[in-house]
C-alpha positions in Angstrom: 192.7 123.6 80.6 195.5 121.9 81.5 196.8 122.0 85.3 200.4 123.5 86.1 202.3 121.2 87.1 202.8 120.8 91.5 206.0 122.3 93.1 207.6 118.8 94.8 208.5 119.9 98.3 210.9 117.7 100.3 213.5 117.4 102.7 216.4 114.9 102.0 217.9 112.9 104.6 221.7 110.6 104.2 220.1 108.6 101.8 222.5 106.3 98.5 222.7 108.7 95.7 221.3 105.9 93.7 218.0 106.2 95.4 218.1 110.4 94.8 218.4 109.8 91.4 215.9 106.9 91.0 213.7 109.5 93.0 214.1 112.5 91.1 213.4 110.1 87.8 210.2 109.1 89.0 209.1 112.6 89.9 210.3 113.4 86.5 208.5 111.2 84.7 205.1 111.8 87.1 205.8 115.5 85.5 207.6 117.5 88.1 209.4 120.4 86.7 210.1 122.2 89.5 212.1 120.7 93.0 212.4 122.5 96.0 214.3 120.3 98.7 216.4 120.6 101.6 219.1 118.4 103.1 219.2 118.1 107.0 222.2 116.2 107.7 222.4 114.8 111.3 226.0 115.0 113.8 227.0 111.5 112.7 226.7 111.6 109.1 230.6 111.7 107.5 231.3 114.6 105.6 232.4 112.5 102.3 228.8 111.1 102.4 227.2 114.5 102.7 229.4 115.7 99.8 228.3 113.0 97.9 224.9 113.6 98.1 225.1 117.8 97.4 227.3 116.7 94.2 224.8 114.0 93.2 221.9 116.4 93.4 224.0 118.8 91.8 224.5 116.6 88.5 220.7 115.6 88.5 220.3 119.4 87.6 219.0 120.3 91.5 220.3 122.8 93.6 218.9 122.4 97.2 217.6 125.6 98.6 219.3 124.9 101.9 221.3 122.4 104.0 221.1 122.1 107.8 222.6 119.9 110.1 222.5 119.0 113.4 220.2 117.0 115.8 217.3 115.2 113.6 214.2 116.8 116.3 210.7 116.0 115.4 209.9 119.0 114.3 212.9 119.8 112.4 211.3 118.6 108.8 208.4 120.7 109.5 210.2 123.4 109.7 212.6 123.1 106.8 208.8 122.0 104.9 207.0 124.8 105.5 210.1 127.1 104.4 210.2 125.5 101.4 206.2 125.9 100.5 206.6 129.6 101.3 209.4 129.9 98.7 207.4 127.6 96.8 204.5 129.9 96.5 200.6 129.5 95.1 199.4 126.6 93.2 199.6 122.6 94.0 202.6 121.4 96.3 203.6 117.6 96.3 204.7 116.6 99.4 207.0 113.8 99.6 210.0 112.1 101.5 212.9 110.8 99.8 212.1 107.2 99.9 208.9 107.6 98.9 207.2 106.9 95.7 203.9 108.0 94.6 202.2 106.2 92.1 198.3 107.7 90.7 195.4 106.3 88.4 196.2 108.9 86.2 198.5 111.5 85.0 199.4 113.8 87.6 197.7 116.7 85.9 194.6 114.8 86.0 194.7 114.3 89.6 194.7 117.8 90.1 192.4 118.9 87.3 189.6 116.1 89.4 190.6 117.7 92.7 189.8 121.3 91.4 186.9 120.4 89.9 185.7 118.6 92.8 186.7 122.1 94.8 188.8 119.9 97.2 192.1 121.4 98.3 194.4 118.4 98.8 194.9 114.7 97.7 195.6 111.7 100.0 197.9 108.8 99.9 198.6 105.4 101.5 202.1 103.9 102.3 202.9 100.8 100.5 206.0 99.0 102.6 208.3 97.8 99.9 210.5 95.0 101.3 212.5 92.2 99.6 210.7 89.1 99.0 213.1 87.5 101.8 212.4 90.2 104.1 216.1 90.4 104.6 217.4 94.5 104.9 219.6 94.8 101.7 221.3 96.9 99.5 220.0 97.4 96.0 222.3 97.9 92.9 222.3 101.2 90.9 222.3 99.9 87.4 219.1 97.7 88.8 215.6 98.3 89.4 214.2 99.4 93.0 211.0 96.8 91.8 213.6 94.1 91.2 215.0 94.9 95.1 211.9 95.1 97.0 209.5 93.3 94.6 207.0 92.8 97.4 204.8 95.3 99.1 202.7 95.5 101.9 201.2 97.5 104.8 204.2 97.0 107.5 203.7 101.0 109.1 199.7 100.4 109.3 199.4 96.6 110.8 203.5 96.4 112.7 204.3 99.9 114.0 200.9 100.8 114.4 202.1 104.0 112.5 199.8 106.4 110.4 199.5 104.9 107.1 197.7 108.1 105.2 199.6 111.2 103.3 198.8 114.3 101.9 200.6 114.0 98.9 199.3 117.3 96.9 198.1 120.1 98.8 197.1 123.4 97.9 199.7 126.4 98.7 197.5 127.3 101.7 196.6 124.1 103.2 198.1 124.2 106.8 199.7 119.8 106.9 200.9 118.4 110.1 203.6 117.0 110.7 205.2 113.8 108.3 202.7 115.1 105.8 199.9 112.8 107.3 196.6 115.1 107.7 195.7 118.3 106.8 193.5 119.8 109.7 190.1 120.5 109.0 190.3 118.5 105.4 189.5 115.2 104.0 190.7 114.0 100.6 188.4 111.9 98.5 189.0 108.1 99.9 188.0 106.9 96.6 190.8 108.2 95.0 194.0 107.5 97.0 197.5 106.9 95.6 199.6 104.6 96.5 202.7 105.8 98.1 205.7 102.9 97.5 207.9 103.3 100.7 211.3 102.0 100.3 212.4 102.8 103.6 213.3 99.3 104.7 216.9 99.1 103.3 220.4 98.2 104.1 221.2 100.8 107.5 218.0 101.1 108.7 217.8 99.2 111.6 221.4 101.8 112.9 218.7 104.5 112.2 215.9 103.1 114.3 218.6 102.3 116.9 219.8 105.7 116.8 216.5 107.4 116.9 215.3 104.7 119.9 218.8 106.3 121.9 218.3 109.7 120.9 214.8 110.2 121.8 215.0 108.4 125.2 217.6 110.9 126.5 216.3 113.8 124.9 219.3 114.3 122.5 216.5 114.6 119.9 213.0 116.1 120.9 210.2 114.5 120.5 206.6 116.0 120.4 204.9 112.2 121.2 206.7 109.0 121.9 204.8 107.7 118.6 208.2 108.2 116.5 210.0 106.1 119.2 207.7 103.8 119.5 207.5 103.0 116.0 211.2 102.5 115.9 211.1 100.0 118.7 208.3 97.7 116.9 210.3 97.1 114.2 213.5 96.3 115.8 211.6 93.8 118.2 210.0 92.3 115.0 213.2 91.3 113.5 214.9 90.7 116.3 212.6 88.0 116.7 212.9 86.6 113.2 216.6 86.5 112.9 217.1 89.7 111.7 214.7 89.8 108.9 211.1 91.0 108.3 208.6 88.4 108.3 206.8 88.9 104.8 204.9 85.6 105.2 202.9 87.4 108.2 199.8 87.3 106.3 198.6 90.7 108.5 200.9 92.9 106.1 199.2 91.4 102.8 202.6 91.3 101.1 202.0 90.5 97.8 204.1 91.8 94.5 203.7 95.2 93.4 205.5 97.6 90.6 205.9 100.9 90.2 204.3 100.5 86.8 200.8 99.7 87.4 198.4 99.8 90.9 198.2 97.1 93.0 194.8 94.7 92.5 191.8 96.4 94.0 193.8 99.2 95.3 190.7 101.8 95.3 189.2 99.4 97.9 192.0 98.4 100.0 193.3 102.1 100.1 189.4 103.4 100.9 189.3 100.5 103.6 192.5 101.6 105.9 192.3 105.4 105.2 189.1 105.7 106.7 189.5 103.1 109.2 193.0 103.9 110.9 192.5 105.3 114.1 195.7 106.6 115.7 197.0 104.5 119.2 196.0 106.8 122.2 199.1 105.7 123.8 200.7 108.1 121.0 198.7 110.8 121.7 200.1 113.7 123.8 199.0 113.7 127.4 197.3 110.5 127.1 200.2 108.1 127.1 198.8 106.1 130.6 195.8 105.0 128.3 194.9 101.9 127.3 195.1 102.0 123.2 192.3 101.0 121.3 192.2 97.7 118.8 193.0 98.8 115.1 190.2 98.2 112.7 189.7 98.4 109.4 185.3 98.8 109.4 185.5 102.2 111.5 184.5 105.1 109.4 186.0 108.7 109.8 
């Protein structure tokens, strides 16, 4: 019996149109029927661009369930997330940002046919830093390909910012996930069978976002729940301030190599296994604990 087809759950930032409809493609052609998203627009964002985007998802046959606006706080995705996965109701939710592109072995209703079978309740993914093959922050062309833009991919969030790498990308209705879709307490998907979750976040504008979020979180404009999101932020920029402006994709920590949307990186399964079940989060990040010393990141410890 075939699987029904997951409810794609996701909240929208100022991103190009181009990229929403390049997104909404790829779900598409994963086998998503059914989109339940919500813009969050923060203060600076122009109004034309905001219109934009409502009339672009408009014409790619969406209609988003709500639009917020305001200060961008930490928690402020969880809860537009978790409104959206009540309205969404039972059955399989895929969890995704808007930059994000998840890529499977299989046919999505495979991946959830194995999960069910397996009795798990939720699938896990690993981000996959698309950059340039320069490393250079640029714009990317509609009528082009985002693989032509960012042909290279790597592991820039895991070995730079010292972020969490994992996702829960499908979940069951009644899986409690945390926050940025990274665990789900009290549950471990199969490391053997992790997707690969394409991450085009590193575009023209970013570094004004990372900028912005360094400002906002240091005075308290936006809330914070660790300083993990500011931190983060601050790696990068130091990174390529220190390399003119640029990421350095030659770094041969980040294992940028060239990757495609069409097919799985070389001896993904193994790679993927390695750094799911050996990241360990920074216990600098960790609430309360910020005056400790964080642990060395490795890839041989085992959850």
């Amino acid at each position: 019996m075939l699987s029904t087809p997951p409810a794609l759950i996701a909240i929208v930032g100022p991103v190009e149109p181009p990229l929403l409809a390049a997104w909404v493609r790829h779900y598409r052609w994963l086998g998503v029927e059914r989109f339940l998203i919500a813009f969050h627009f923060p203060e600076h964002v122009p109004d034309q661009r905001r219109h934009e985007l409502q009339a672009a998802s408009l014409e790619l046959g969406i209609t988003p369930t709500t639009s917020s606006f305001g200060p961008w706080h930490e928690r402020t995705n969880t809860r537009l997330r978790d409104a959206l996965r009540h309205q969404a109701g039972p059955g399989w939710h895929l969890l995704t940002d808007a930059d994000e592109f998840q890529q499977y072995p299989v046919p999505l209703n495979e991946v959830i046919a194995q999960a069910e079978d397996a009795g798990r309740q939720v699938v896990g993914g690993l981000m996959l830093d698309r950059v340039a093959e320069s490393g250079c922050l640029t714009d990317w062309r509609p009528q082009g390909e985002l693989d032509i833009a960012y042909p290279v991919g790597g592991h820039l969030t895991y070995r730079l910012l010292h972020g969490d790498p994992r996702k829960i990308v499908l979940a069951r209705h009644d899986v409690t996930v945390s926050s940025g879709n990274h665990r789900a307490p009290g549950l471990r998907p199969d490391a053997d069978r992790i997707c690969a979750v394409h991450h085009f976040k590193w575009r023209s504008g970013v570094l004004e976002d990372l900028r912005r979020r360094v400002q906002h979180f240091s005075t308290g404009t936006w809330q914070e729940q660790t300083r993990a999101v500011r931190d983060e932020a601050s790696r990068l920029l130091s990174h390529v301030d220190q390399h003119g402006g640029v990421i350095n994709t030659s770094d041969q920590r980040f294992a940028f190599r060239p990757v495609s949307l069409d097919r799985l990186p070389h001896n993904w399964s193994n790679e993927a296994r390695s750094i799911f079940t050996g990241w360990r989060p920074r216990i600098a990040d960790q609430p309360g604990l910020e005056t400790m010393k964080a642990p060395t990141h490795t890839s041989s410890r085992k959850e």
